[in-house]
C-alpha positions as CSV (number, residue, x, y, z in Angstrom):
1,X,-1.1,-15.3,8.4
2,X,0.7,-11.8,7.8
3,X,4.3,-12.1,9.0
4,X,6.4,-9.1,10.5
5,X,8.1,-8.9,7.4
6,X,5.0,-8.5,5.0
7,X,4.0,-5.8,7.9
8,X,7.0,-4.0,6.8
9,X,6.8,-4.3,3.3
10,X,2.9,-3.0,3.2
11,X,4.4,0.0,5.5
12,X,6.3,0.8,2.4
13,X,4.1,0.2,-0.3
14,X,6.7,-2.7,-2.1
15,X,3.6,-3.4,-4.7
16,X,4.8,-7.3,-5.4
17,X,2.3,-8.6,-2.5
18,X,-0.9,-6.6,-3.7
19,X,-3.0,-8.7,-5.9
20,X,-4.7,-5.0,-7.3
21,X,-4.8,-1.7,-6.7
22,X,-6.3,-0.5,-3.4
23,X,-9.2,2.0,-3.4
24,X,-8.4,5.9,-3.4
25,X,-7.1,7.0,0.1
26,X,-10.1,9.4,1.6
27,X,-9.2,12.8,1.3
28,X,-8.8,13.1,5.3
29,X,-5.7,10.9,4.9
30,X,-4.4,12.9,3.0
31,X,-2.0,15.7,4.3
32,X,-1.6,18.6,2.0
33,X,1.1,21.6,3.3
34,X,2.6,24.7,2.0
35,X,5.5,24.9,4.5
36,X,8.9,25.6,3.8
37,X,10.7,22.2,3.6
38,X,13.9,21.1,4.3
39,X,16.0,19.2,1.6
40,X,19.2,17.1,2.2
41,X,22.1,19.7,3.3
42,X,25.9,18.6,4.1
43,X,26.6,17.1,8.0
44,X,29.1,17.4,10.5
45,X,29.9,14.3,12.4
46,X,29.8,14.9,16.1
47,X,31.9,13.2,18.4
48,X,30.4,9.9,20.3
49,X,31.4,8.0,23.2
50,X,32.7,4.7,22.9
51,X,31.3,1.5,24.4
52,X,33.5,-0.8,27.0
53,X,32.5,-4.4,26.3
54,X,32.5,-6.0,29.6
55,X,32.3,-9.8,29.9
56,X,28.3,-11.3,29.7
57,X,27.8,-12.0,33.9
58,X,29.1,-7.9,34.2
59,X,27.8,-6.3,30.8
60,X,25.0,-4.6,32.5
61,X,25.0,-2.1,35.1
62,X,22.0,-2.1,37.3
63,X,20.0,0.5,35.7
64,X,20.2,-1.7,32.5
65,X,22.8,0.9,30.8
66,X,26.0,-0.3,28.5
67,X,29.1,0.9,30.6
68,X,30.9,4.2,28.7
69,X,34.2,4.6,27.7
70,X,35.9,7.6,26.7
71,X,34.9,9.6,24.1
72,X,36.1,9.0,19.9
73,X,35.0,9.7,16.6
74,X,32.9,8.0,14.7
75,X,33.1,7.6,10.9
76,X,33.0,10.4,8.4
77,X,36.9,11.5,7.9
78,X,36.1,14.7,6.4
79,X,36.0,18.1,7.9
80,X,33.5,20.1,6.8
81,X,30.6,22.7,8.4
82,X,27.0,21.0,8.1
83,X,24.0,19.8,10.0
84,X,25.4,18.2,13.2
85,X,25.1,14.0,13.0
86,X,26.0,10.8,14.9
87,X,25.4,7.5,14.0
88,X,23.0,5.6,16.9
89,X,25.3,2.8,18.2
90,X,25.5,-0.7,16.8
91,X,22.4,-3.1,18.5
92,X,20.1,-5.8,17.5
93,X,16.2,-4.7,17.7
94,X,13.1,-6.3,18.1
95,X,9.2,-5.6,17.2
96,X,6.1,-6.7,17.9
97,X,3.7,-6.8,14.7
98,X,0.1,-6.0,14.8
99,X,-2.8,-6.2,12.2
100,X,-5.9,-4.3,14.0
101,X,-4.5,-4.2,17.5
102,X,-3.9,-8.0,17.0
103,X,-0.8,-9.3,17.8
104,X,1.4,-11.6,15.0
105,X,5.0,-12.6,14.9
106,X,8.3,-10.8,16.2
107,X,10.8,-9.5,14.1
108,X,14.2,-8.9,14.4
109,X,16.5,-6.1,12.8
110,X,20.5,-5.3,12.7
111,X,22.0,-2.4,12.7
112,X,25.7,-2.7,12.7
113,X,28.2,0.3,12.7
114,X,31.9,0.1,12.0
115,X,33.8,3.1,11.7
116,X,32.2,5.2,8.5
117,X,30.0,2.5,7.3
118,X,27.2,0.5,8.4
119,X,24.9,-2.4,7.6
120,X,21.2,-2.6,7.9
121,X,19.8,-6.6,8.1
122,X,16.2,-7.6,8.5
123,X,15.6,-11.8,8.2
124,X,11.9,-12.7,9.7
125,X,10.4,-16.3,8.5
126,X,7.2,-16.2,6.4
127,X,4.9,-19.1,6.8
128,X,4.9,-21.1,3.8
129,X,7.3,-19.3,1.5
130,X,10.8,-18.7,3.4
131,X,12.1,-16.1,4.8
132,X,12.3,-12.7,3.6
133,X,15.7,-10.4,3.7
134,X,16.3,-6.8,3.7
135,X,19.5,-5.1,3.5
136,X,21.3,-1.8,3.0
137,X,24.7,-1.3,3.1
138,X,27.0,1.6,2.9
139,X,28.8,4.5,4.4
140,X,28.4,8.0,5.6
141,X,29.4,10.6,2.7
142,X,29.1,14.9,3.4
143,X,25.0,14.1,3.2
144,X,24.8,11.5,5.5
145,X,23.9,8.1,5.6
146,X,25.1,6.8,1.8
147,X,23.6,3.4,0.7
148,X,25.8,1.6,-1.7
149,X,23.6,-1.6,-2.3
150,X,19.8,-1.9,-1.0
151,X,18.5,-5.3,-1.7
152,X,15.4,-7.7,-1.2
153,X,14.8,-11.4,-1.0
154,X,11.5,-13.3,-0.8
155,X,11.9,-17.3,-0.1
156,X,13.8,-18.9,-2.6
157,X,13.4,-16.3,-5.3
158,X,16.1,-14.4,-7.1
159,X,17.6,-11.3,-5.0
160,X,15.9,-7.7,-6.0
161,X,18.3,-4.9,-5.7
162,X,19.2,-1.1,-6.3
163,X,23.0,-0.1,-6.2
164,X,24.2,3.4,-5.7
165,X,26.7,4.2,-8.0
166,X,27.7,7.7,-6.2
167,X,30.5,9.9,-7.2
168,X,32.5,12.4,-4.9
169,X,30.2,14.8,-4.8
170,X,27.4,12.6,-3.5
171,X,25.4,12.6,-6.8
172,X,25.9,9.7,-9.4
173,X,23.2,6.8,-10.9
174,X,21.1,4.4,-10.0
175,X,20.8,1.1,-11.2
176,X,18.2,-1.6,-11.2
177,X,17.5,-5.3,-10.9
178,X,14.3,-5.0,-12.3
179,X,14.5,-2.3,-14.8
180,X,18.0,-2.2,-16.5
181,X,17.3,0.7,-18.6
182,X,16.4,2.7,-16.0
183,X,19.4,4.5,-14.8
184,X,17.8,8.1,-13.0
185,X,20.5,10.2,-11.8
186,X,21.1,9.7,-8.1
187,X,21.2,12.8,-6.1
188,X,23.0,13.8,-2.9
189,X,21.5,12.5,0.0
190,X,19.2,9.4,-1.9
191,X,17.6,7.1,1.3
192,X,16.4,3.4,0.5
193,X,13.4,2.6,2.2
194,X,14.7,1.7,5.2
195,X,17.9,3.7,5.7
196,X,16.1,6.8,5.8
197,X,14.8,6.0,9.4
198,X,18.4,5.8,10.6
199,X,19.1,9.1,8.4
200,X,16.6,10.4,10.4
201,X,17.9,9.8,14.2
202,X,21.5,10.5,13.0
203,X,20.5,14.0,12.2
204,X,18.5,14.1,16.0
205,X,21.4,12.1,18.1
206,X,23.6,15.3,16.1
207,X,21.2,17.9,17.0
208,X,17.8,17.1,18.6
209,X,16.2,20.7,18.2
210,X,15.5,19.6,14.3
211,X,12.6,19.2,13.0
212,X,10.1,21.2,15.6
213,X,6.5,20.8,14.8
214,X,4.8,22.0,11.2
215,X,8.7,21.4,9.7
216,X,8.3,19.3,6.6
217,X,12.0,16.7,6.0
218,X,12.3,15.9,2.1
219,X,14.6,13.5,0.9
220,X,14.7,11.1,-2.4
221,X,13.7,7.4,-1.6
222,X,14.9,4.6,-3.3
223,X,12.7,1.1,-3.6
224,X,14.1,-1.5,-5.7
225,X,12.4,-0.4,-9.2
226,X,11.7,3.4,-8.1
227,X,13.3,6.8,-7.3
228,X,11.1,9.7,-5.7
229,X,10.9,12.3,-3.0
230,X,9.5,11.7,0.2
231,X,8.4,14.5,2.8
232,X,7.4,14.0,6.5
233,X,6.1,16.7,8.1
234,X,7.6,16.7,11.5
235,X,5.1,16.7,14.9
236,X,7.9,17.9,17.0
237,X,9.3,15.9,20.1
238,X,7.0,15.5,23.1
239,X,6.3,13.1,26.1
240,X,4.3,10.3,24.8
241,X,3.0,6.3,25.9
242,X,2.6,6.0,21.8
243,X,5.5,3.0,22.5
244,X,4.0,1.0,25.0
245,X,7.1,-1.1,25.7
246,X,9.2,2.6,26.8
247,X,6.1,3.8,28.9
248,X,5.8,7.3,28.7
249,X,8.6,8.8,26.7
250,X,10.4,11.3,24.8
251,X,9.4,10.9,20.9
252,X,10.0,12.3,17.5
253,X,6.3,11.7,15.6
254,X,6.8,12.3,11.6
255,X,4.1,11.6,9.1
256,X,4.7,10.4,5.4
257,X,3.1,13.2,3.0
258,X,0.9,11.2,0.8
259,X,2.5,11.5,-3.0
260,X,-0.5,12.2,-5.9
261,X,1.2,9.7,-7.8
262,X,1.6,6.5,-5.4
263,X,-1.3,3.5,-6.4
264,X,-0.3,2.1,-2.9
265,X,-2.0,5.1,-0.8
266,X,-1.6,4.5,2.8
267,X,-1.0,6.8,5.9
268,X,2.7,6.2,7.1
269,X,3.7,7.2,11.1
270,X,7.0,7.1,12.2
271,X,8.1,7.8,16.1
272,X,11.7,7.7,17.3
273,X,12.5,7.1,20.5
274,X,14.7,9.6,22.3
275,X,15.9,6.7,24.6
276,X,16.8,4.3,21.7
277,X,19.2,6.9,20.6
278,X,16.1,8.0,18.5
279,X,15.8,4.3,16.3
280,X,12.5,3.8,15.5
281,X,9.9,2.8,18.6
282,X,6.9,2.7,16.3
283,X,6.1,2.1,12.5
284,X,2.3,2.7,11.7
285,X,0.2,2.2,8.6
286,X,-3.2,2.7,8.1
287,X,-4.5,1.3,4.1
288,X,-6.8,2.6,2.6
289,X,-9.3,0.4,3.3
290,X,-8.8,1.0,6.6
291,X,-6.3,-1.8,8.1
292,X,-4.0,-0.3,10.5
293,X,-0.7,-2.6,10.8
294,X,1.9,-1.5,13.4
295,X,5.3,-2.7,14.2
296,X,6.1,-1.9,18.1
297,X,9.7,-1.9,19.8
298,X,10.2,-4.8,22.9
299,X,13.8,-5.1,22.9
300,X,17.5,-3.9,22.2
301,X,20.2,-5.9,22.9
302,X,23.9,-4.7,22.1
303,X,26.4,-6.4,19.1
304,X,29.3,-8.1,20.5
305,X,32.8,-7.6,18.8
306,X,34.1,-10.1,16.8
């Protein structure tokens, strides 16, 4: 049985877990677009409020809301004019996985802010093998979100990972695990895999009148043997019950523009959720063959100092 974590790697396309090559995506998968698109540009970090921990009996309010304390800056010590951003705050999140409307396991993700840098866990049990770990770690440089280390774990196996070697400027070189010849130059603004998701709602908690419908958001992705550019062409924010678990919501839907030269051809949806400080609500992939696997939000529950 499919665990939430192989879910997320087959969003992705991580090859490793494909015996062979899936058949060529049908051509109405495929989205094909001549619109101005909109590469990485410099941010401005927008001020946040602050959270007041209260103790556990009193650490919700009645309408379910974290108490607010006053306002402070969040990392990014630089001053600079750019594309407003704000990190989303610090929680624990989980998903429900299904493979063809069927429902499998629950995963569990991180996402921990503190000051101007972050870290990004995901541990979900895999029957028979061990668990498997993501991670991403990093900062917030003049582009954003800024990986340092993005790394990959399957049972007992040996670590996979891609470090960020950035200079001040943003740019710099990549390095790999599994190919240590292969040393592409990194440019400003370069996502992992899972990063770019948070890159994503920074950029809408800083200004959410980004990205209106037919807008196409490019970025270089990182995976642990590969750099490319990704676009998603943007759908625009509208009320939708696309997240079951919110009911009917505001939403951000963006769709991964298939690349001519990926072997792992699938149809990637992404939907933030306005009301989750727009984190990820839903994560859909339909294979070629058909399958359609989807990870959906239940819960968020808030990090505790210390």
């Amino acid at each position: 049985m499919l665990s939430v974590l192989g879910h997320l790697v087959l969003f992705f396309g991580i090859p490793f877990l494909s015996n062979s090559l899936p058949n060529a995506i049908s051509d109405e998968l495929t989205i094909k677009a001549n619109l101005l698109v909109e590469l990485p540009k410099k941010i401005k970090m927008a001020r946040a409020p602050k959270k007041k921990y209260l103790p556990p009996s009193d650490l919700f309010t009645s309408s379910n809301r974290l108490v607010e304390n006053v306002a402070g800056e969040q990392g990014g010590a630089f001053e600079q004019q750019g594309q407003a951003f704000r990190l989303p705050e610090s929680g624990i999140l989980y998903y429900d996985a299904y493979v063809d409307g069927q429902k499998y396991q629950t995963g569990e993700l991180h996402w921990i802010v503190d000051g101007d840098t972050y870290q990004l866990h995901i541990n979900i049990p895999y029957a028979f093998i061990g668990p498997f770990v993501f991670e991403s770690r990093g900062s917030v440089d003049a582009y954003g979100i800024a990986p340092s280390i993005y790394w990959t774990q399957r049972g007992n196996n040996p670590p996979r990972y891609s470090r960020f070697d950035r200079d001040v400027k943003g740019g710099g070189k990549m390095f790999f695990s599994e190919k240590p010849d292969f040393t592409p130059d990194l440019l400003p603004g370069t996502q992992d895999r899972f990063s770019l998701m948070f890159q994503f709602a920074s950029l809408l908690n800083g200004d959410g009148k980004i990205d209106e419908s037919g807008s196409i958001r490019a970025l270089p992705v990182v995976d642990y043997n590969t750099l490319e550019m990704w676009q998603f062409q943007s759908y625009g924010e509208a009320l939708s019950d696309d997240i079951p678990t919110l009911g009917r919501t505001s939403v951000r839907h963006y769709t991964l523009i298939q690349r001519e030269n990926d072997p792992y051809k699938r149809k990637v949806d992404i939907w933030l959720a306005k009301d989750l400080e727009w984190l990820p609500g839903r994560i859909r992939s339909q294979e070629a063959n058909g399958r359609v696997l989807d990870l959906v939000f239940k819960q968020k529950n808030p990090v505790r100092p210390g």
